[in-house]
Every structure is written in structure tokens, then in C-alpha cells.
N, C-alpha and C positions, 0 to 999 in steps of 0.2 A: 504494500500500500504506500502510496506516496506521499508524505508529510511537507505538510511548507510553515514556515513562519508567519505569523500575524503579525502586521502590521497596523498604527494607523494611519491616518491623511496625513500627517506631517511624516510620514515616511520613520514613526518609532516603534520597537519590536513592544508587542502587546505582553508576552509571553506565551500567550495561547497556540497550540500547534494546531494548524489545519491539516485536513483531509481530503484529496483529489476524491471528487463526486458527489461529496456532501456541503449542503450547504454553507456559504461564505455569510456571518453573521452582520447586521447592519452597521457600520460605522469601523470592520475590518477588514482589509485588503491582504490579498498576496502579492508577490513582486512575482513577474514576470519581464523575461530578457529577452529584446530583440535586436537581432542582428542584421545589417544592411551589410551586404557582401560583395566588394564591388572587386572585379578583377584588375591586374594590373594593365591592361588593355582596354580598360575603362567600360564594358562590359557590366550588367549587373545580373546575380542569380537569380531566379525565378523558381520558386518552387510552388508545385500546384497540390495542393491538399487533399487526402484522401476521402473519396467521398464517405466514409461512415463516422468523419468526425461529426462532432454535434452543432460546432460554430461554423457557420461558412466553408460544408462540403461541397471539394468540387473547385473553389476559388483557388486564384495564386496569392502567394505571397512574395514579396518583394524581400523577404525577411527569413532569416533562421530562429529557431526560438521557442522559447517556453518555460514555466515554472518554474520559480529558483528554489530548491529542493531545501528543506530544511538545517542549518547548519551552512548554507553554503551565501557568499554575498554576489549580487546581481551579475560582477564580471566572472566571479567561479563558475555560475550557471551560465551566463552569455558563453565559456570557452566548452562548457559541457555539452550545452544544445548543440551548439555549432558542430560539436565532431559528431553526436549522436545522427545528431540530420542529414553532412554532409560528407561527416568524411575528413572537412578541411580542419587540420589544427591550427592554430594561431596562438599567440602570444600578446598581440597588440590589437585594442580594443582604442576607439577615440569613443567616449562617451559625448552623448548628441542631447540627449535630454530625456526627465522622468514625466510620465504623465498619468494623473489619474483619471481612471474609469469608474465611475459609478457602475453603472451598466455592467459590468465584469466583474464590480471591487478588485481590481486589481488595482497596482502601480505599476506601467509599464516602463522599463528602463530599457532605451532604445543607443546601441552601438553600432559605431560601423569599424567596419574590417575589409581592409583590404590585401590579395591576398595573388598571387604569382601559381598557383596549385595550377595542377593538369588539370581544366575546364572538362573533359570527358570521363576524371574518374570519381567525380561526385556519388556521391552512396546515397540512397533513399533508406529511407525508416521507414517500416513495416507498420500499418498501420498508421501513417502519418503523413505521409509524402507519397504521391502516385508518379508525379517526373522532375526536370527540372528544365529548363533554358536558361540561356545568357540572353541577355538582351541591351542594346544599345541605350542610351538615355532616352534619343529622341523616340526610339520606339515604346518605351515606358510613358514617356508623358503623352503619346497618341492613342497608349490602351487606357489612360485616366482620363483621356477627356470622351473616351466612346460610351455613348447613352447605355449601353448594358454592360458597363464596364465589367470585368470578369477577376477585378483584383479585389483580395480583401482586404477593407478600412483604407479605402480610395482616399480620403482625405486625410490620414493618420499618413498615410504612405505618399502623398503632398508633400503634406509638414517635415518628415525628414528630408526627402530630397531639398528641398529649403535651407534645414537647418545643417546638410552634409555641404551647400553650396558655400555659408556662412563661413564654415571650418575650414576651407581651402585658402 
């Protein structure tokens, strides 16, 4: 069973340990790490999500990522998702910015990583991930502006490319 830390909106540990699948109580969050994965050929990862997750099956993500496991702080989890996901290790995290969710109770802590890996030997996670692409920027902002857009958190996934523009 997967345990995570409570949190609250100022981002302080409650003590209380949570449970993957059981209800997030009002006024507690878990942290959650995402990853923007850009290659060194500028290039970004696309991962499309399996359809029998429960949030957004079937969408892509622009991102690596998930739950920061109990014990562990947002960039331990951000280098844990990342290899579980993809395969890619990394070392170097620029942190981009934390945001909270109501809607989720989470706190989403969002990194980017860039990264020279073999583009074809990306790993999927079994139950998680159904494929991958790379994909260009401009091709990324021409699937965010299309009316059925097919990413998930179209405008979360805005806001970084924004705040990854800012960091350069």
C-alpha cells in the first residue's frame, strides 16, 4: 500500500500519513512531482496515459510524475517517478514552481529536467503509460490551442512552459 505525507496549504507536514485510494481529508494535501522533460535537442517527452487510470485516461502528459511517497521530499520523488516512468535517471532537477489543487488536494511540485538519454529507449510503466513521443515546442503549443485538445491540464501545462521560458 502506498503511504504519503500530509500536508497542509502552507506546504507543512501535518503528521498524519495518507493512503493511495482512500480519501484525502478537507484542509490536507499530498505533494505530488512533476516532471517536464525536455531533451537536449530541444525536443519534449510526451507521455500518453493509460487508459484505466481514473484521472484523465487516454490523455498525454507533457510530464513525468506522481506521488511523493512517504519519507521521501518532492525532488526524491521527482528522480523516483522519473526513472519508474521512463527509464531516464537524472540528477539535476530546476525546480519551476509548487501549486495547489483543491480539486486533487494535492501540492503539485513541478521540475524540469533536461536530459541527452537515447530518445528511443524510454520504458513505459505498466499500468501507467501506454506510449511516448518527443515532440517539438511548436508542435506542443499547436496541440494546446486545438478545441479537443488531447493533453492533460492544458493550462497547468501553459503555465510551465511559461515559467520553463522565464528560467532560461
Amino acid at each position: 500500500m502506498e503511504l504519503w505525507d500530509a500536508y497542509t496549504k502552507a506546504e507543512v507536514k501535518t503528521g498524519q500519513t495518507l493512503r493511495r485510494g482512500e480519501p484525502v481529508p478537507k484542509g490536507v494535501y499530498h505533494v505530488v512531482s512533476e516532471i517536464l522533460v525536455q531533451h537536449t535537442d530541444g525536443d519534449f517527452l510526451m507521455m500518453q496515459r493509460d487508459f484505466k487510470k481514473p484521472i484523465a485516461p487516454g490523455k498525454y502528459e507533457i510530464s513525468a510524475g506522481g506521488s511523493v511517497l512517504q519519507g521521501e521530499t518532492a525532488e526524491e520523488g521527482a528522480r523516483r517517478e522519473l526513472f519508474e516512468e521512463t527509464g531516464i535517471e537524472s540528477s539535476t532537477f530546476t525546480f519551476l514552481e509548487s501549486i495547489v489543487s483543491e480539486e486533487y488536494r494535492s501540492i503539485f511540485k513541478v521540475f524540469y529536467c533536461k536530459t541527452d538519454c537515447d530518445k528511443e529507449a524510454i520504458r513505459l510503466q505498466d499500468d501507467e503509460t501506454i506510449s511516448f513521443s518527443w515532440v517539438s515546442l511548436e508542435t506542443l503549443q499547436n496541440m494546446l490551442l486545438e478545441k479537443d485538445c488531447k493533453i492533460c491540464r492544458p493550462e497547468a501545462t501553459k503555465r510551465a512552459l511559461s515559467l520553463l521560458a522565464l528560467h532560461k
